[in-house]
N, C-alpha and C positions, 0 to 999 in steps of 0.2 A: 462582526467579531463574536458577540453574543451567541448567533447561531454555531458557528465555528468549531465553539466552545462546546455547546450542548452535541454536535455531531461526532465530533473525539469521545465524549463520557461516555457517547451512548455504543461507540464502537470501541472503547476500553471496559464497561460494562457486560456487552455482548460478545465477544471473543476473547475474554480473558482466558476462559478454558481452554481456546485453542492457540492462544500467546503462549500458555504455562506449557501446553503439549509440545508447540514451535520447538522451546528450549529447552525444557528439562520433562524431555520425557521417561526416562530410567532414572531419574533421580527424586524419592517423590518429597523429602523435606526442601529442597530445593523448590520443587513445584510448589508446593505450598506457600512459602516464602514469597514469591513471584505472584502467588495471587493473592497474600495482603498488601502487595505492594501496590499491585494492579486496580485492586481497589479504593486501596488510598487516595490513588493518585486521579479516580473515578471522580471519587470525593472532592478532591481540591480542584480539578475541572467545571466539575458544578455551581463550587462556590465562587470561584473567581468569573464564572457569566453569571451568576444572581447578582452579584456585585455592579456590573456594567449598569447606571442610571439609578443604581438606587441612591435613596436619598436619607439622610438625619437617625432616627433612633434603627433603623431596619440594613443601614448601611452599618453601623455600629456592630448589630449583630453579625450581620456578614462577614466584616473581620476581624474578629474574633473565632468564627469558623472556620473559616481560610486561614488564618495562621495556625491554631489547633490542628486540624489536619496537614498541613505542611510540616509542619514538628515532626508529627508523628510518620509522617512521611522520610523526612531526614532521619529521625531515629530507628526506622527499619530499615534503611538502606546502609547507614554510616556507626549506628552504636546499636546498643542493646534495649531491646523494647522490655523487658521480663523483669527490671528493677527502675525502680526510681531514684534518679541521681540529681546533683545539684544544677545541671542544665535543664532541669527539669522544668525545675523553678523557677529558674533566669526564664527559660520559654514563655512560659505563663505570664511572670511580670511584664514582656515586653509584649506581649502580645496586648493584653489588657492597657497598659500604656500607652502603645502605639492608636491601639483601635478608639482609644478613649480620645486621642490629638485628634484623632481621623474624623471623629465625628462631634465635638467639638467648633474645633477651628476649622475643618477645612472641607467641611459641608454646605451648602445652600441652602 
């Protein structure tokens, strides 16, 4: 699964110019758009195979990473990246809550 992972980032990483050209090629804030999304989503690929076997204080950091760019992922596609709102914050908290159980309780 690990590898899997890293061969999607690396082919969302490597043809994102030609994904944004695929769909929005006369439109160029569109395109633009499409490639932070593109590499958002680079991002959360990556993190979620560093993730697979890590362990204790490095797995902590991991999601914490992976949820940070997943946020930011959901807030480019579904709200507005350009202000800080109070899901903002909700994000954060639970991310830091979450990743703090995670490695916590239910690490090895």
């Amino acid at each position: 699964m690990k590898i899997i992972l890293c061969i999607l980032a690396l082919f969302l990483y490597v043809g994102n110019y030609w994904i944004c050209e695929l769909v929005y090629s006369d439109n160029l804030d569109s395109w633009w758009e499409l490639r932070g999304i593109l590499y958002t989503a680079t991002f959360a690929t990556l993190f979620a195979a560093l993730n697979i076997g890590a362990k204790g204080f490095q797995r902590f950091f991991l999601n914490i990473a992976f949820s940070i760019v997943v946020s930011d992922l959901i807030d480019r596609v579904f709200f507005d990246i350009t202000t800080y709102q109070w899901k903002d914050l909700l994000t954060l908290t639970l991310t830091l809550s979450t990743s703090f159980y995670a490695w916590k309780y239910r690490s090895n």
